[in-house]
RORO-117001 format. One line per field, with one value per residue (C-alpha): x, y negated, z negated; chain. Coordinates in steps of 0.2 Angstrom, whole numbers, always signed. Layout:
% RORO-117001
u	[X:...] .
v	[Y:...] .
w	[Z:...] .
chain	[A:...] .
***
This chain:
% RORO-117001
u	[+503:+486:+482:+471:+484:+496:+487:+480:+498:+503:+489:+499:+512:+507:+502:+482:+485:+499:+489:+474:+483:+489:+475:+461:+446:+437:+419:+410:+424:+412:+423:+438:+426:+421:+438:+441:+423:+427:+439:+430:+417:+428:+432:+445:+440:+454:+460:+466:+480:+486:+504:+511:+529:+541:+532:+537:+532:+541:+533:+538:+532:+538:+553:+559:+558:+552:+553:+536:+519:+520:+527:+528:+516:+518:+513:+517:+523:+530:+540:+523:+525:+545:+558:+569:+554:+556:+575:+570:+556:+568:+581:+568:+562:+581:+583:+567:+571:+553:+549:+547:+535:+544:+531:+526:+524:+541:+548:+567:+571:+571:+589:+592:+581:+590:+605:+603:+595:+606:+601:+583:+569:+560:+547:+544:+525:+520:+506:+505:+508:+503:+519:+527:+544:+541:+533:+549:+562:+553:+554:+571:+575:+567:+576:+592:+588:+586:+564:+559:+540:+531:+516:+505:+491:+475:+461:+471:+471:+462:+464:+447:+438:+446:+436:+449:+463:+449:+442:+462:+466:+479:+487:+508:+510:+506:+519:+534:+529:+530:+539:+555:+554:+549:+562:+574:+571:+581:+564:+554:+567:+568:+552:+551:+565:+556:+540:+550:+559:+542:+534:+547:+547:+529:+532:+547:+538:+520:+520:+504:+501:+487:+499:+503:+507:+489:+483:+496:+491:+489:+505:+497:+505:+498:+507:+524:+524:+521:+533:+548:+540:+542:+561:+565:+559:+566:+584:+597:+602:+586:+592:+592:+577:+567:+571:+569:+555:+557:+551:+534:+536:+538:+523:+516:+521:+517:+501:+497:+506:+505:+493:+481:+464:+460:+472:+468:+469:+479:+490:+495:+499:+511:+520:+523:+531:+540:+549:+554:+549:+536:+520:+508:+492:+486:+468:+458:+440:+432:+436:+432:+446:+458:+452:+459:+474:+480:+477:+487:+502:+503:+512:+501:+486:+483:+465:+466:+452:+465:+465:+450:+455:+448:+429:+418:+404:+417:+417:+428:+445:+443:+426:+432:+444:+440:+430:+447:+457:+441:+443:+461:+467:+484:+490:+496:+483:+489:+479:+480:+466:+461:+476:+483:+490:+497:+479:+473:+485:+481:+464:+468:+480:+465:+454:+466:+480:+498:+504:+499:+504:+504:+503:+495:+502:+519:+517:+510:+524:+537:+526:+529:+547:+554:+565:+563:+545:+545:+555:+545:+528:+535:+542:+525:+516:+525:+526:+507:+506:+518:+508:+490:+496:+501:+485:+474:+483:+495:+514:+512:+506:+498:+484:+474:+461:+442:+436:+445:+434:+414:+406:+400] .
v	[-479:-475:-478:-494:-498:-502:-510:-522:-523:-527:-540:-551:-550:-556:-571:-569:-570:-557:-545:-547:-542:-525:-522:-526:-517:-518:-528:-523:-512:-499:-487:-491:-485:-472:-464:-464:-458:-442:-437:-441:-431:-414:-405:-389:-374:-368:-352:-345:-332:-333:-328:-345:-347:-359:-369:-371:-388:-385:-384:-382:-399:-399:-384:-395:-388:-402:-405:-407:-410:-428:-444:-462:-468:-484:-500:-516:-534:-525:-541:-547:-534:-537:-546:-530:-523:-508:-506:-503:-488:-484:-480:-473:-461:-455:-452:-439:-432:-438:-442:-460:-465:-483:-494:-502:-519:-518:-532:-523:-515:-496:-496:-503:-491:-477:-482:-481:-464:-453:-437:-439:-436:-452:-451:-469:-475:-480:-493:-492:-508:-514:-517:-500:-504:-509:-492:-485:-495:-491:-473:-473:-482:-470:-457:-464:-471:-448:-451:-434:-437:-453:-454:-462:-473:-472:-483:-499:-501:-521:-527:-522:-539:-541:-552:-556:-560:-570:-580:-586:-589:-577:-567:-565:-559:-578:-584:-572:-558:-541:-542:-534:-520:-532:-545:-534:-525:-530:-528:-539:-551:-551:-553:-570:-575:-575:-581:-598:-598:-599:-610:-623:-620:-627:-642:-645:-644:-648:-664:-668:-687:-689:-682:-696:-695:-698:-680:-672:-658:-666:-661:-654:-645:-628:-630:-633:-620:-608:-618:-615:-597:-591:-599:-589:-573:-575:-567:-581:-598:-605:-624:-616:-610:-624:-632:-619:-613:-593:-591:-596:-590:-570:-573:-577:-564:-552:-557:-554:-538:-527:-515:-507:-506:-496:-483:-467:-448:-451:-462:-449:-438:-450:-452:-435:-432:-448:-441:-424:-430:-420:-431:-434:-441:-453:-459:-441:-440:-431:-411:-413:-425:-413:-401:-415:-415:-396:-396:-414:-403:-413:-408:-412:-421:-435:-435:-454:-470:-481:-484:-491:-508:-503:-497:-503:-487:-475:-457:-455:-446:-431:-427:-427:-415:-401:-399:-404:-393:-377:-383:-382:-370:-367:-385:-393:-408:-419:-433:-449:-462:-463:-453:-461:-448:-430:-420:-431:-421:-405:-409:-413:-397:-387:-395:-387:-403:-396:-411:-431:-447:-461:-477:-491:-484:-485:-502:-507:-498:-508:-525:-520:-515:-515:-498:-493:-495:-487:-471:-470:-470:-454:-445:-447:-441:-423:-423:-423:-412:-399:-402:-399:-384:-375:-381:-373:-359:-357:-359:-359:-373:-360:-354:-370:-369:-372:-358:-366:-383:-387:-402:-413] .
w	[-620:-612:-595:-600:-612:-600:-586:-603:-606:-589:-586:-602:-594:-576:-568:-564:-544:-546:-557:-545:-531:-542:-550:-539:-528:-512:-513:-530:-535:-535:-529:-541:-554:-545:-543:-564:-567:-555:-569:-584:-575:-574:-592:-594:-603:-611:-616:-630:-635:-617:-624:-616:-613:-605:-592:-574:-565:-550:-533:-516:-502:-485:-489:-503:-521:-532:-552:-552:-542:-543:-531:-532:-520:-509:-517:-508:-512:-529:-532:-539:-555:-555:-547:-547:-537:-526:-531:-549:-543:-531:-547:-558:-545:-543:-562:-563:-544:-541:-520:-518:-504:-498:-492:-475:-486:-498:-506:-503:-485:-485:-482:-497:-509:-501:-504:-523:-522:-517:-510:-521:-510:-500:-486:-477:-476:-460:-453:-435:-426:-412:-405:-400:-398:-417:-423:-416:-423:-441:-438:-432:-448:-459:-450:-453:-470:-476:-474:-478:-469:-460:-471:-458:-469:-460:-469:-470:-450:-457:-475:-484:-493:-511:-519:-532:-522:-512:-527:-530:-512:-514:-500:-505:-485:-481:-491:-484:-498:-494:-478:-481:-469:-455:-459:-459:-442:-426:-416:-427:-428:-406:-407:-418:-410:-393:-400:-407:-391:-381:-392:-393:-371:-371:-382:-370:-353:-359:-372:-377:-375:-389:-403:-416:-434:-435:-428:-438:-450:-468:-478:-496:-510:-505:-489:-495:-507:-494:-483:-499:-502:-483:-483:-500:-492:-476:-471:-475:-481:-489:-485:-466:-469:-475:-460:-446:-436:-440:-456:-452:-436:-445:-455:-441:-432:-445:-447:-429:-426:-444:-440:-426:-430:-414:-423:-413:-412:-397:-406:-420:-404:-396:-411:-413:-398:-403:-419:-426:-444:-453:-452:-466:-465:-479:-479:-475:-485:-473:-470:-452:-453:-458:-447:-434:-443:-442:-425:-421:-430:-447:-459:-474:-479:-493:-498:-503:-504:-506:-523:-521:-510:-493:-494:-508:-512:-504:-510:-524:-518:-530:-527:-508:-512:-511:-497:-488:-497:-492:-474:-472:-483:-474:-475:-491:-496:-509:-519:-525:-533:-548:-557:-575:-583:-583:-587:-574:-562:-570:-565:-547:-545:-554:-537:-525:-524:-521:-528:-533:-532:-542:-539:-552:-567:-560:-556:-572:-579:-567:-573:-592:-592:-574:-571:-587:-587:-572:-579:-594:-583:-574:-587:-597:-585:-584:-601:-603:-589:-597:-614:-605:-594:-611:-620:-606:-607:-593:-591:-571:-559:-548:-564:-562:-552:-553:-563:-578:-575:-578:-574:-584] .
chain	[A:A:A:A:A:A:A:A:A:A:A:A:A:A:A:A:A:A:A:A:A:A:A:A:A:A:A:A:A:A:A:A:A:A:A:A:A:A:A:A:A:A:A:A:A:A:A:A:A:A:A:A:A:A:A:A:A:A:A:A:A:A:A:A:A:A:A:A:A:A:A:A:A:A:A:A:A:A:A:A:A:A:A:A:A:A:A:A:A:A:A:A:A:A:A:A:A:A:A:A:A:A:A:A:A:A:A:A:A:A:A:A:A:A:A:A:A:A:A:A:A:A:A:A:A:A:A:A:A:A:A:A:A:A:A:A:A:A:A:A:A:A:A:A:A:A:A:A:A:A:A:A:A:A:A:A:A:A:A:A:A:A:A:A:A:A:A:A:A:A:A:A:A:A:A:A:A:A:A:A:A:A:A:A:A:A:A:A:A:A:A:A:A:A:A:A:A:A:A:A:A:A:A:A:A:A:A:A:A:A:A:A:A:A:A:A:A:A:A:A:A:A:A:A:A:A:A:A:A:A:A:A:A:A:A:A:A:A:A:A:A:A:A:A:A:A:A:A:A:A:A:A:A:A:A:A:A:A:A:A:A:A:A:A:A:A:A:A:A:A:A:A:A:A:A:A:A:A:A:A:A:A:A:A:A:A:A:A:A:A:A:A:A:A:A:A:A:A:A:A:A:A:A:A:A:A:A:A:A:A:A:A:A:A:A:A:A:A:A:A:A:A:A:A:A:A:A:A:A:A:A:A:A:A:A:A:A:A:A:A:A:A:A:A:A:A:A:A:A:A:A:A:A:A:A:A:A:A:A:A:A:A:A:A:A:A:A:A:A:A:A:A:A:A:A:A:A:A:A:A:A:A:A:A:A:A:A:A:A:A:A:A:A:A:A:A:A:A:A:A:A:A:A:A:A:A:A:A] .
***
């Protein structure tokens, strides 16, 4: 199935809010576009009686030898494609050996992802908190939990403006959605815990005399299904739930708490004194950026718009790779945005990638069929990039490079 063929497949089977959220853009979606006319725009030349034998896909990232140049990326809220959500990518990352990045905003806790992977490669994505203590419980997990690297993600610092998501009213982290990592952490659950405790503090010691049934907050069928979907979501007993303080409170919480949009160079220095985890930066366009990078001691850049959520009339992410890739030419930059299939990845390697990530297609593949959806997204892709590799002539990653491509 095509690229377009599976998101049309995925957008039947999906409710619209659900398939909004996956499938959506920042502003215009000018830079959605953008992203998939960046391929179209780059053609191979391919050679012929190039005397091509087996293939070899491997490729070495961060001193581990992968099957191929390719990684789930993070996706949050997955439970919207399926309700085996980051379980079933988890699994279908494990069968092909693949990295999976788990995500800030999972529907599963990361505990639970790795425990069905086994020794298969996983690196944890970080958004930076505001709440230390809470960045550091994260990493600490995604230490223990086998993380391979913090991918720290740099452009999503706010939530850029969705207008589909806005046109349905839809935003799953208000109903308890894509909390699992939070929910699940000691710290974030102290710090609920003493936000309740406050709370119910002040209504103790300062009662306000004017509140009547009158002044109370109109009760609407909106508001209790975000009441029910925040109790579902939330650790425990769902009748306990319904009737406790906490769940909101978490939303809340989260709401508040998720991510620092004074995110700093001094930050990313703190936290690497803070953790002996390789550090990946996810978010760079600009090569002065990476520049930044090599000298902050990352381990690796991801030239990355986002998918095209963030910035509407951003650069597309491979058309700002290169100049990345030119400027740090010691430093392995991977890519993701815009990639569908396997000759889209021959096309990013070609531009100087190490390796790719995916990230829509395996979600609409996760929509479609759940794990095995999932599984036959991955193994599609390598397969066309095995096919594309012979087809240009090569039987080795490291032959593409920008010489065999023309503009078009």
């Amino acid at each position: 199935m095509s690229g377009d063929g599976l998101e049309e497949a995925a957008r039947h089977k999906l409710g619209a809010a659900e398939f909004a959220y996956l499938a959506g853009g920042a502003g215009s979606e000018s830079t959605l576009r953008a992203n998939r006319a960046a391929f179209e725009r780059r053609s191979f030349v391919p050679r012929m009686l190039a005397g091509v034998g087996p293939r070899d896909l491997t490729v070495s990232l961060l001193g581990r030898l992968l099957p191929a140049p390719l990684l789930l990326g993070p996706v949050g809220v997955l439970e919207l494609a399926h309700p085996d959500a980051d379980l079933a990518v988890a699994r279908a990352a494990a069968e092909h050996a693949v990295p999976m990045v788990f995500s800030n905003q999972a529907s599963v806790p990361m505990e639970d992802c790795a425990a069905v992977m086994g020794d298969s490669p996983r690196w944890f994505q970080l958004y930076y908190s505001t709440d230390e203590d809470l960045v550091d419980s994260f990493v600490d997990r995604a230490a223990r939990c086998g993380a391979g690297a913090l991918v720290v993600t740099l452009d999503t610092t706010i939530l850029g403006w969705r207008p589909r998501d806005l046109d349905l009213g839809s935003l799953p982290f208000a109903q308890g959605k894509g909390l699992a990592q939070y929910t699940s952490d000691p710290v974030f659950r102290r710090i609920v815990l003493e936000r309740v405790a406050a709370a119910a503090a002040s209504i103790v010691t300062s009662p306000d005399p004017s509140a009547s049934s009158t002044t109370r907050p109109k009760v609407t069928p909106t508001a209790v299904r975000s009441l029910v979907s925040m109790s579902r979501h939330y650790p425990g007993r769902f009748r306990e739930n319904i009737r406790s303080p906490e769940p909101r409170a978490a939303v809340q919480t989260f709401l508040e708490i998720y991510s620092r949009p004074s995110l700093s160079w001094s930050d990313l220095a703190s936290l690497r004194d803070r953790t002996d985890l390789p550090i990946v930066l996810k978010g760079v366009l600009h090569p002065d950026d990476a520049l930044r990078a090599v000298d902050h001691g990352v381990a690796a850049v991801i030239v990355s718009n986002h998918g095209g959520r963030q910035v509407d009339h951003s650069i597309a992410a491979l058309d700002a790779l290169p100049a990345v890739v030119d400027a740090v030419p010691d430093l392995p930059v991977l890519m993701d945005s815009g990639i569908r299939s396997g000759a889209d990845v021959a096309v990013a390697l070609a531009l100087g990638a190490r390796a790719v990530l995916l990230g829509r297609a395996y979600a609409y593949g996760l929509a479609v069929a759940g794990r095995q959806g999932v599984s036959e997204v991955i193994a599609n892709v390598i397969a066309e990039l095995d096919l594309t590799l012979a087809l240009v002539g090569l039987d080795h990653l490291a032959g593409l490079n920008r010489e065999m491509l023309v503009s078009r």
